[in-house]
N, C-alpha and C positions, 0 to 999 in steps of 0.2 A: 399255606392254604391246603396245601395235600394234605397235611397232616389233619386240621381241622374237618375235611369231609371225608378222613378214612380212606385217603385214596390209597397214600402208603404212610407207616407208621414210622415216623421221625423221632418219636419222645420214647419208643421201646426202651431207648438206651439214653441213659443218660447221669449224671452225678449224682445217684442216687443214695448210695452207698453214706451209713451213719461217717463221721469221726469220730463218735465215741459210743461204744456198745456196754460196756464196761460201768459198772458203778448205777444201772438204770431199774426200775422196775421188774421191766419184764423180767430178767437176768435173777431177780432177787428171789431164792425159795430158802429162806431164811426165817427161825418160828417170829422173828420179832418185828419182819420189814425191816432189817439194818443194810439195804441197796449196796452203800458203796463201801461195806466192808465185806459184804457176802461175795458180791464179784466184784476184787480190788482192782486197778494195775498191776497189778504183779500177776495175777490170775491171767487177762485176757493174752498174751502171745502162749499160752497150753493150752487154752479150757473154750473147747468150742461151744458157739455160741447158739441160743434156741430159738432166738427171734430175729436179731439182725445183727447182719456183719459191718465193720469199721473198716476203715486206711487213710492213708495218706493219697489226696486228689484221687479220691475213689470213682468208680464207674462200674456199674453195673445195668441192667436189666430191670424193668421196671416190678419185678417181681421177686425181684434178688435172688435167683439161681446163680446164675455167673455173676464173677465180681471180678474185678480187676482193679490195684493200687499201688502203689511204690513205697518198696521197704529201702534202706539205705543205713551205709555203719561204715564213719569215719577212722577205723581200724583203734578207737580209744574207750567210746561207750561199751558199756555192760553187756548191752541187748541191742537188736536190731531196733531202729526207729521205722515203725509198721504205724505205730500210731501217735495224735497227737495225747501231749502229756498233761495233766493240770494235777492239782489238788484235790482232795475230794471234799466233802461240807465238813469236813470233824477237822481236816488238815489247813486250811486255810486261817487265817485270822480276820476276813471277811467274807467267808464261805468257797466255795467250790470256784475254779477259775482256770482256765488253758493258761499252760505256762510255756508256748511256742509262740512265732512266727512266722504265719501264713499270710497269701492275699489270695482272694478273688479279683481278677484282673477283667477276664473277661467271659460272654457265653450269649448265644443268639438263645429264644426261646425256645428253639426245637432241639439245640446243643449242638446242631450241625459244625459249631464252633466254640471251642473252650480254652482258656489259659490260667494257668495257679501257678503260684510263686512260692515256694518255702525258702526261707534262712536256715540253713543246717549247720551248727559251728562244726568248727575242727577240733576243737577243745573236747576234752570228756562232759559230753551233757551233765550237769548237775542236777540228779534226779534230788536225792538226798538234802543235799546243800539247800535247794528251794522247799523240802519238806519242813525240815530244820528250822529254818530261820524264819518263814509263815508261822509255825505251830510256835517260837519265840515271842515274835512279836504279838502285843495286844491290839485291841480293838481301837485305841487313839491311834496306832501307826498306819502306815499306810503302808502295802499291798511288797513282797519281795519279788522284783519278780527279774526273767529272766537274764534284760540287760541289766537290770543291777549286780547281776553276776560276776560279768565282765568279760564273759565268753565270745564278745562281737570286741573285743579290743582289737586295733591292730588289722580290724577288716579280714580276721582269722574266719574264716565260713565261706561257707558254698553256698550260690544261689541255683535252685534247684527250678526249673521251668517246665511245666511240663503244659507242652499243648495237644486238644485232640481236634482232630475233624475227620468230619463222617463224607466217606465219598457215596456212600447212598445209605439206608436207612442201617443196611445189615452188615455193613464196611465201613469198619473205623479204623481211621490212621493215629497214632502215638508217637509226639515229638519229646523225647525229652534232654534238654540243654542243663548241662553241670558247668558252673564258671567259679572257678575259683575264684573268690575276688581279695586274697590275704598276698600279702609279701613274697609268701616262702611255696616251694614246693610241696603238696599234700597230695594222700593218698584217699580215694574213695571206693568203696562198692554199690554201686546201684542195684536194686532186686524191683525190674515190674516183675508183680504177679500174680499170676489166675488162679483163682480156686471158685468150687463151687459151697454155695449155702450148705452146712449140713443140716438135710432134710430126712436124712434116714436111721438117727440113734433114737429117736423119738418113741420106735415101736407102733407110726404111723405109715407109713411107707418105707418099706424097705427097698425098695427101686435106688442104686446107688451110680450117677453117671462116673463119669470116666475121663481121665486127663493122660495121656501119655503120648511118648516122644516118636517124631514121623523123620521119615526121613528127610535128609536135611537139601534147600532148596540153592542154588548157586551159594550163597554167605551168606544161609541164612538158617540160622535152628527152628525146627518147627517144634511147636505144639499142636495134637491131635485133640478135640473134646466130642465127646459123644453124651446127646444130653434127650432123656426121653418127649421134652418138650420142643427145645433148639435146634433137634439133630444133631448133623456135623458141621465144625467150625473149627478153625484153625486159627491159631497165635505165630504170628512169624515175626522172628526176631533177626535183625542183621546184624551180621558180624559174628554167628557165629557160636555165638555164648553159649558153657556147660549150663545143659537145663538142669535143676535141681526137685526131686518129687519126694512128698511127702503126704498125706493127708490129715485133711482137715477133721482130726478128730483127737478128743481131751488126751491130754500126759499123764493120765492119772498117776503114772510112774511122780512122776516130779512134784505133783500136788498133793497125793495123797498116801505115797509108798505102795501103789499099789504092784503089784511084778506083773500081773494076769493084765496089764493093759497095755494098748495096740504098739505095734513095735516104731511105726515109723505116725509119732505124733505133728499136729498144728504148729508147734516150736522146732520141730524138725532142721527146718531151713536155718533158723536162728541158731542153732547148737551145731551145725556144718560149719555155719559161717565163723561167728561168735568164738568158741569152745573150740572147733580143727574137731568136731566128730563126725569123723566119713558115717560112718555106720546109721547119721540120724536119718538120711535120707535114702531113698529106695535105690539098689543098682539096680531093679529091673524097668527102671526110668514110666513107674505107672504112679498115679494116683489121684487125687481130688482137690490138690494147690501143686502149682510149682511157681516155680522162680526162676526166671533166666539170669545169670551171674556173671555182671560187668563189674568189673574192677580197672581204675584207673589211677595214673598217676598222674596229675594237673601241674604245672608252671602257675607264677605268679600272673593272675589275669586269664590262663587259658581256660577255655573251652571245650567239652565234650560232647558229642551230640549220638542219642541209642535213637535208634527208629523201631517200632513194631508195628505189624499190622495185624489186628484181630476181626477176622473175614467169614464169610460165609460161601464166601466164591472159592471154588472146587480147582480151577485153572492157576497153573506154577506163573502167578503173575510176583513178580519179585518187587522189593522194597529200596527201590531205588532213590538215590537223592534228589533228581531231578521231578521226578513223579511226586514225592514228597511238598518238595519245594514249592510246583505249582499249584497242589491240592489246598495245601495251607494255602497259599498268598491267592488263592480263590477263594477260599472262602474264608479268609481276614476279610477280603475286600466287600465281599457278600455282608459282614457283620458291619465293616463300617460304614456299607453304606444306610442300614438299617435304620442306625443310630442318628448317623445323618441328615435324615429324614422326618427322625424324631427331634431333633435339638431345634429348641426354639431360633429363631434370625437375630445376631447379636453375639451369641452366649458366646463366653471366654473359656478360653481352649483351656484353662483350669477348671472351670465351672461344666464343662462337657464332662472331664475326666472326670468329675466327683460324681457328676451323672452315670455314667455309663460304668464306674465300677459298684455303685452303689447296684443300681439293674444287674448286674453281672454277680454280687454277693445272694439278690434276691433269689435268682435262678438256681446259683449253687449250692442253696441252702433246700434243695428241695429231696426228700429223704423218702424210702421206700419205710414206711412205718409198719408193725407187722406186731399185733397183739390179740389172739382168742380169750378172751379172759374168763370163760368156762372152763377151757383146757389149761389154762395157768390155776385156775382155783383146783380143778380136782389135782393135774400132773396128767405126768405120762405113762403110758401102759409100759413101757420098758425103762421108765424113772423111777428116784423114790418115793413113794408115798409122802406129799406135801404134812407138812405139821398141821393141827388141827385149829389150829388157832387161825390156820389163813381161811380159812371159809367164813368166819365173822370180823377176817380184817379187814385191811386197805382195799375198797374196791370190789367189795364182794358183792354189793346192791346191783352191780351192771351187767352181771351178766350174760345177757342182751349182745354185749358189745364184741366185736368181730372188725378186726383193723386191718387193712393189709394193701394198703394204697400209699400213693406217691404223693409228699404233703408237704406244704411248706411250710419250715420248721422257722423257731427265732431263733435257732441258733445250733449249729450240728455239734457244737463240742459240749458246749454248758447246759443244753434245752434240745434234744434230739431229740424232743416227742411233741406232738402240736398243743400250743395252747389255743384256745376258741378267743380269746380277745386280741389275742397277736395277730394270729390271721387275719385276723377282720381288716386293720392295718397293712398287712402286705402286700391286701388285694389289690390295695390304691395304686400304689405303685406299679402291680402285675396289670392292672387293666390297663395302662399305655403301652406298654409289649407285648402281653400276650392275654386279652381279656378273656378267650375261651378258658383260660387256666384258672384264669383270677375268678371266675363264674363257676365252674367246675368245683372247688375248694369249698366257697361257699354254700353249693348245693348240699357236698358230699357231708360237710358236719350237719345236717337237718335231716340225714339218711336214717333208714328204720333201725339199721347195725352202729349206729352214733348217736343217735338222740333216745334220750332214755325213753320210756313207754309214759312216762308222767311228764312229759314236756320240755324237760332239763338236757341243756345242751351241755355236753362233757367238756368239764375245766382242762386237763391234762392227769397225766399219767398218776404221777404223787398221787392223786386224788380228784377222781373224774367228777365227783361230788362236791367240788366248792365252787363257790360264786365268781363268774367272771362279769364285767360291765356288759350289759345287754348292748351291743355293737354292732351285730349282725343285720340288724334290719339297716342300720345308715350305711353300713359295707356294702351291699348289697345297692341299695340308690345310688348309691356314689359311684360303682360297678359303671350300672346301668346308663347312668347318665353322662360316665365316660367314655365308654364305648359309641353312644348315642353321638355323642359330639365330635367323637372322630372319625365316626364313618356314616353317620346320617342316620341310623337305624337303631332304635332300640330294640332287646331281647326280651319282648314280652313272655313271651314261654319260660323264661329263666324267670321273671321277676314274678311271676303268677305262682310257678313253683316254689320259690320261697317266701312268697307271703302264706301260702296255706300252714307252711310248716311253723313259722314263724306265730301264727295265731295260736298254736299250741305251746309253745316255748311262753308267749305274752300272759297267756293262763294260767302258766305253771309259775310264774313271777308273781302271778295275782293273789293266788292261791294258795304260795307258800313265804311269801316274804313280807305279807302284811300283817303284821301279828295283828292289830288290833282292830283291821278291817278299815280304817280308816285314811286310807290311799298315800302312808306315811309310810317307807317302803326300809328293812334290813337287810341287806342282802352282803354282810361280812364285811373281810377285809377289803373284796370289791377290787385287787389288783393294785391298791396302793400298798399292799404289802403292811408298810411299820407307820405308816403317815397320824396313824392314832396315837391316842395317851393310852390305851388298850387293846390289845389283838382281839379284833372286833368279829375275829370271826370262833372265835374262845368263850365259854361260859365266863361272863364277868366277874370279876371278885370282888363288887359290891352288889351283886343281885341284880336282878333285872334285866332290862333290854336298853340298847339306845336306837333312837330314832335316828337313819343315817339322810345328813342334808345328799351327799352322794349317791346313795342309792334311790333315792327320791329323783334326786333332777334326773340319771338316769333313763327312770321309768319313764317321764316326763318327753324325754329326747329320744325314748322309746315309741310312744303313742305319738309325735309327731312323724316320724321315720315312717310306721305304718300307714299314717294318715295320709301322708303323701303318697307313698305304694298303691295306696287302694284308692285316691282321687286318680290318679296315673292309669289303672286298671279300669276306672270308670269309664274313662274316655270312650273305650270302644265296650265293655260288660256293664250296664245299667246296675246289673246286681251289687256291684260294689260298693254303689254309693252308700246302702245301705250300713256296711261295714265301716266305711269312711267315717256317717257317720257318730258311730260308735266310739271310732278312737278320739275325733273330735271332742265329743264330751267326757271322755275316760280323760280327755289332757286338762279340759277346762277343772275337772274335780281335784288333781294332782295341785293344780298350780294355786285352788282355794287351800285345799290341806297344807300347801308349803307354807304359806302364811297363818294358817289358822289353829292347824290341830286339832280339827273336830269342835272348834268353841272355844279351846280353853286356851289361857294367856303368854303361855311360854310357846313362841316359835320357833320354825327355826331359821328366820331373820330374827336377827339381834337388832332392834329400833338403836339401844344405846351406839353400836357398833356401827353400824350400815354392812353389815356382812353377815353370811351365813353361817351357822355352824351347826356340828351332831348337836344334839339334847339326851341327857343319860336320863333315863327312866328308872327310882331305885324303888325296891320291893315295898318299901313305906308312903310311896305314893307320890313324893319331891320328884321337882323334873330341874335337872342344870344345864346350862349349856355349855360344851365344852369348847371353851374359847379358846382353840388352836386356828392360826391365819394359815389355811393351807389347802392345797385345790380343792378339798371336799369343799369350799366353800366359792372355787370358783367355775365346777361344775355346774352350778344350775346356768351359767349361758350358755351352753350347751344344747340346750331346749326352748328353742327359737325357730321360729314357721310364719312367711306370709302368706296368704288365701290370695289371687287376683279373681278380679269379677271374670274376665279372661275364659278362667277356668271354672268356675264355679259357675255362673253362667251358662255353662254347657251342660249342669246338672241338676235339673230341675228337683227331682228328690233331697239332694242332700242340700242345695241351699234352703228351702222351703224346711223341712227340719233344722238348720241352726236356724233360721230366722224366728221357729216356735219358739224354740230351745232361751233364743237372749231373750225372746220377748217376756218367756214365761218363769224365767230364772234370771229374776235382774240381779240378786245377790251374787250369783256364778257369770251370769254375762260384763259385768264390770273386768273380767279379768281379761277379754277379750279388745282389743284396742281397735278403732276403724276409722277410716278417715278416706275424703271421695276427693278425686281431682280429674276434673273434663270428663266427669260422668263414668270414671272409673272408680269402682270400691275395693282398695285393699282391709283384710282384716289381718292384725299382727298378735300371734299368741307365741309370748314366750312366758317364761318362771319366772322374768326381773323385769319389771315396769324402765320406765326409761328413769325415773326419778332414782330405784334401787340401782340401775345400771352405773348411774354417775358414780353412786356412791363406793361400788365394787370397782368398778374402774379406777376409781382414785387411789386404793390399798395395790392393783395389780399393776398399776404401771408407774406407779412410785419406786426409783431404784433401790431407794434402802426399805424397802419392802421385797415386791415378787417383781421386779422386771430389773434382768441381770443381762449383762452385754449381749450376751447368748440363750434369750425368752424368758419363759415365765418358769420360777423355783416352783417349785411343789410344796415347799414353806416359806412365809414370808422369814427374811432374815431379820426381823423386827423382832422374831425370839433367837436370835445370838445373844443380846442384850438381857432380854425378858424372858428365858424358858417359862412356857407352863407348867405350872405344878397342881396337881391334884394329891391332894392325900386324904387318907381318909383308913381307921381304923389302923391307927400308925407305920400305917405305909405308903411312902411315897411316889408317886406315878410322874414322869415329865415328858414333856417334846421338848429339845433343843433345835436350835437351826445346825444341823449338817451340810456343810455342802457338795461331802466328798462321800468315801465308805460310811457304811453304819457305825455308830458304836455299840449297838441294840443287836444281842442276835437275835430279835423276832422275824421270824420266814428266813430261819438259815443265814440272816446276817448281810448277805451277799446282794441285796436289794435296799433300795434308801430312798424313802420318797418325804425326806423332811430336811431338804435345801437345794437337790440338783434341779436341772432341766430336763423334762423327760420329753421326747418326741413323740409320742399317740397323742398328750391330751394337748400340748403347746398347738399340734397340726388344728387341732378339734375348735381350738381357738382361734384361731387364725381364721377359720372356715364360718364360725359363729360370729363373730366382730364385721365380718362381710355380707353376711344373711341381716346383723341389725342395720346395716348402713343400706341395706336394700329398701327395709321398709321405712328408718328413719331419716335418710337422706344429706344430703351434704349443709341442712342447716344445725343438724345434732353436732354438736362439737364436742370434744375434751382435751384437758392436758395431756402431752404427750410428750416425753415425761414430765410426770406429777411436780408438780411447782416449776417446771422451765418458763412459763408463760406463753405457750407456742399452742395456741389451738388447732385442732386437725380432727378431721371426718374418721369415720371409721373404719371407711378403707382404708384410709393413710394409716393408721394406727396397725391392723392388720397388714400392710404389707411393710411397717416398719419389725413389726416381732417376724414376717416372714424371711425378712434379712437378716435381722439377727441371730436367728436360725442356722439359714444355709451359709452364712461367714465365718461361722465354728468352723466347717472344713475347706476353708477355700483361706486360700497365702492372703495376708495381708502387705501391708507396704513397706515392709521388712521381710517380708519371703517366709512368715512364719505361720503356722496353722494351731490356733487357738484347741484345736481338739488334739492336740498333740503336748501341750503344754511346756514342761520343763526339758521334752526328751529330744535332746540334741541331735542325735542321731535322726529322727523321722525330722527334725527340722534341717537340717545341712546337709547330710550324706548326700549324692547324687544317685544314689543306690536304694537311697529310702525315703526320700524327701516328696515324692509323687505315688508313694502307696497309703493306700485311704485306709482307714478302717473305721467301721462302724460301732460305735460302743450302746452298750444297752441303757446311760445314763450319763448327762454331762456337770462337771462341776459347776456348782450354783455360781463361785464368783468368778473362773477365770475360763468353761468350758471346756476343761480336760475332759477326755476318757476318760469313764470307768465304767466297771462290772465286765459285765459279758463283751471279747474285747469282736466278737463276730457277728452282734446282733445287727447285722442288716434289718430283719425281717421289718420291725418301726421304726429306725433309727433310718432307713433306706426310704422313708416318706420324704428326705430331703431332697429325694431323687424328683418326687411330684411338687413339690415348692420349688424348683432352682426350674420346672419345666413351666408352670403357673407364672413365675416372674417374666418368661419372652413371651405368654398366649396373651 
């Protein structure tokens, strides 16, 4: 609560800090946009960085001046491990991928409490070896990755623990625990270390803080920082340790041959340690990174434990173990009881843990994002002059845009930049721990330095200019109505702010996505990435346009999201009604167009079918439909809203207008459904009549279709058997059922939405299956599953795909976790058998991980399903 009314500032500090800076956008001033070869791996330990810094369990400053992270080097690797390692999109055989072992364990929302886990082998990291044999393998293999190595044989590695907590907002404590957990005797060096942002080669500021060595306190090494915004602050390390300084700035020596550059570089530390070069670091113990320098020698099983304190308090208070001790186990107890609090009555002590690290991935995944993108398009007054070609490249329409906030990412290693439809997602989850944050995020992408001047919310980095699913207005109610429910109060001021913003972004979908005006909507690949027989968001190479069923129902789930926002806003502002309803009839016309097309005979329900599909539109005038069984066709449930008289009834305006509306638009009122009981009038608008519902229902929850142990495929596996093929002009186009990696590299390869399980839209489902059973009641029944003979409501239906869900990561009756699949190691080990990880996509038939192996950000919606299952 301090935090929330500004009393004292608790989230200043916090895990802010990217894991991977390396390989991104910003970083790129290359004439062609080639990101992750312009600044490789190999690049980031020399080449300081212009927009944001990386580490291992980083911490920093909401503003990323100070940073703090842990480097470490098992006396065998090449280089210090400062960061985590992957692939880049060219090196991979299914694109870009972390090729380490971390966890998010734990963290309160204000970070008053944190814990991370790395796996560090003892073995020489195989940087190579995993380059190698990814760029070997093809696109039917599956993924090299690090245990397949064999560097965790033997229980050879270190578990690296590093916990922090804050004894008040500006006093942070640093525990970090080394446990060898291998047979034999091994040696390590631990490196925490501070360095500041380089904010001053830019030729924008030349103001350069300051890091050097204080005198030292009982057994303890200090660090001095003097920072023109922080003042002074002190790094106290016990025991002792040789500080090491260097600063944070490029090698041009080592990168580029240059002689004329700084003597004591960013790799500094790394070539002391690494290499035995005294000379790389500073004897007059000054600069803008160091390193304090533990080196130990560990027993089979033992333990090491470094304590630091990074303070703002002036007084020789020492870093004792006892102080330690009860600072932590106060405020552990502080977090468990948080959590506590939060876990539904019942829930099993597995099912808490998948919770609470899931919330604990959310949190950690929250990065200080920092991009000008005027002063990326021109350069820097002390850089080189940018190639000319970037002012009509990647991102040159924005601008406008001005980044430099604390943002929750999908993913700090593989996705350290925000996507707008990820988010939208996160918030669900953030709004039952910390909904001012999850409201905040929200607001922040519909800001005048985020939302473009023409209404368009920015996709991500690659290209702020592509299409993401219009998500924010339901993010945004779902926000509100959780917050409302868990403390009695909704945030109308938040929800009034983003609907105004949101009526601009609604225009600019109207506006620009409807080619032919007839409320039948394109708006690209739309976040299913490869799910097409065409990259939908690519000029086609048979001409023309396709009508997307996807972006249609959408738009659809769009104008109801609104429509509810502004009957909600009505309650107490009359004015709204008026808008209300607006969206009402913008949905009624969406959901004639679904079906109709302006008159003409191709839909896009397929009568033959009972399912939805694209319609390709080709320059000769022919319209096909392209019969792929896959979520673009089971998005339009999606777009489902019931009216109570309740509420409408309280608004004389807006019901008196739909009542003109059906009376005098019977063709458009048909689509509208009503029915009275005890003098109560529901009306139910959704895209699929109950008759078209059965008929979709029967394709999605038939297993040898789309409903897999573990929700609903993103393709039915009905094409394993049957791919579609399109050809035309002797070339042929297909979808296969996938249910693991791509074999397509369209979007980089490393995305696959043609056989897995994907968590945002499964959730979206689940949410939609309970809004039909609202208004159709527990006499609508259907199979569940398709041919068992077992009829059930659809709640029942919905809360059977909600467990199929959250059972991916929870032990079954063999102690095994379906989201862990073949890998022995996370299923046995006692070391590894209870760390989660969230992956960005699960396999269609058996619910393994894959892709992104840290996307919390929607995979961590399990966290709000496993909480849904005890309310």
């Amino acid at each position: 609560m301090e935090d929330a009314k500004r009393i004292k500032h608790w989230k200043r500090w916090g895990p802010y800090l990217s894991e991977r800076a390396w390989g991104t956008v910003r970083e790129d001033y290359s004439p062609n946009g080639t990101a992750w070869e312009h600044f490789p791996h190999d690049h980031a330990r020399s080449r300081a960085y212009r927009w944001n810094e990386d580490g291992l369990a980083g911490f920093c400053d909401r503003h990323q001046w100070i940073c703090f992270a842990l480097a470490l080097w098992n006396g065998r690797d090449p280089i210090l491990k400062e960061r985590a390692f992957g692939l880049t999109g060219n090196e991979g055989n299914h694109g870009e991928d972390v090729k380490e072992y971390y966890f998010y364990l734990d963290s309160t929302p204000t970070h008053s409490y944190m814990k991370w886990l790395y796996k560090y082998p003892q073995a020489e990291f195989p940087y190579a070896r995993l380059v190698e044999e990814n760029r070997r393998r093809g696109r039917r293999e599956s993924e090299f990755e690090l245990l397949d190595a064999g560097v965790f044989q033997g229980n050879r590695y270190f578990d690296v623990i590093v916990e922090y907590a804050k004894v008040s907002p500006e006093d942070l404590l640093v525990q970090i625990e080394v446990v060898n957990r291998g047979p034999e005797t091994s040696e390590i060096t631990v490196l925490p270390t501070l360095w500041f942002r380089n904010t001053w080669s830019w030729g924008l500021d030349v103001r350069r803080p300051r890091l050097r060595q204080g005198e030292p306190i009982h057994d303890m090494s200090v660090v001095e920082l003097t920072h023109d915004y922080y003042g002074f602050r002190r790094l106290l390390c016990q025991g002792e340790p040789p500080l090491l300084f260097t600063e944070n700035e490029t090698n041009a020596r080592r990168l580029w041959g240059d002689d004329d550059g700084p003597r004591y570089a960013k790799d500094g530390i790394n070539d002391y340690v690494v290499r035995g070069l005294k000379e790389a670091v500073n004897p007059d113990h000054v600069g803008s990174k160091v390193a304090a320098h533990y080196t130990f020698t560990l027993g089979a099983g033992e333990t090491k434990t470094i304590r630091l304190r990074f303070t703002d308090q002036s007084s020789n208070e020492t870093v004792t173990e006892p102080f330690f001790t009860t600072m932590l186990a106060e405020r552990k107890a502080e977090a468990d009881d948080f959590y506590a609090q939060l876990a539904p009555p019942g829930l099993s002590d597995d099912a808490k843990r998948v919770q609470r690290q899931a919330f604990a991935g959310l949190l950690w995944s929250k990065q200080f994002y920092h991009y000008d993108l005027a002063r990326w398009l021109k350069g820097d007054p002390a850089g080189p002059e940018p190639p000319a070609s970037r002012l009509r490249g990647r991102n040159s329409d924005w601008t406008h845009l001005y980044n430099a906030d604390v943002i929750s990412m999908p993913d700090k290693w593989e996705y350290p930049w925000y996507a707008v439809w990820d988010l939208a997602f996160h918030c669900i989850p953030l709004a039952l721990v910390d909904p001012k944050f999850a409201k905040d995020q929200l607001i922040l992408m519909l800001r005048e330095w985020y939302m473009h001047p023409n209404g368009q919310i920015p996709a991500y980095e690659w290209a702020f200019g592509d299409v993401n699913p219009p998500v924010h207005a339901w993010a945004a109610w779902r926000v509100y109505k959780i917050e409302k429910k868990r403390t009695g109060v909704g945030d109308r001021t938040f929800l009034e702010r983003v609907f105004h913003k949101l009526l601009l972004n609604f225009t600019w979908w109207v506006n620009r996505k409807d080619a032919e005006g007839k409320n039948i909507f394109q708006g690209g690949f739309l976040g299913l990435d490869n799910i097409g027989v065409f990259d939908r968001s690519a000029p086609l190479p048979t001409g023309g346009h396709i009508e997307q069923s996807d972006a249609t129902s959408w738009m659809g789930m769009y104008c109801l999201n609104m429509l509810a926002i502004a009957l909600e806003l009505a309650r107490d502002n009359r004015a709204y009604e008026d808008v209300a309803s607006k969206f009402f009839e913008h949905f009624v016309y969406i959901c004639r167009a679904m079906n109709h097309i302006g008159g003409e005979n191709i839909e896009l329900w397929n009568k033959e079918d009972g399912f939805f599909y694209d319609v390709l539109h080709l320059p000769d005038g022919r319209t096909l439909p392209l019969k792929v069984r896959s979520m673009v066709g089971l998005i339009p449930l999606f777009a489902v809203e019931t009216l109570d008289s309740e509420l409408i009834d309280q608004l004389p305006r807006f019901k008196h207008r739909m009542q003109w509306f059906m009376e005098n638009r019977p063709d458009f009122a048909s689509h509208v459904e009503t029915q009275s009981e005890d003098g109560e009038v529901r009306r139910f608008l959704s895209l699929v009549n109950r008759t078209r519902l059965k008929k979709v229902l029967r394709y999605m929850l038939d297993e040898q279709e789309f409903l897999s142990p573990h929700g609903v495929r993103a393709l039915s596996q009905y094409h394993r058997a049957h791919p579609y093929v399109f050809s035309m002009m002797g070339v042929e186009h297909r979808v296969d059922y996938e249910p693991a990696e791509s074999s397509t590299g369209l979007f980089g390869g490393n995305s696959n939405w043609r056989g897995p399980v994907w968590f945002p839209v499964n959730y979206l489902l689940v949410e939609s299956l309970q809004k039909f059973h609202y208004f159709l009641g527990d006499q609508f029944k259907v199979e569940c599953p398709t041919g068992s003979g077992r009829l059930v409501t659809l709640w029942e239906v919905a809360g059977e795909l909600s467990r199929r869900l959250v059972r991916t990561f929870l032990r079954d009756a063999k102690g095994q976790r379906p989201v862990y699949g073949g890998a022995d190691l996370f299923q046995t080990d006692p070391h590894w058998r209870d760390l989660i990880l969230f992956y960005e996509y699960l396999h269609g038939d058996n619910g393994a991980g894959i892709g992104a192996s840290h996307q919390t950000g929607w995979t961590g919606l399990v966290a709000k399903l496993i909480q849904q299952s005890g309310e």
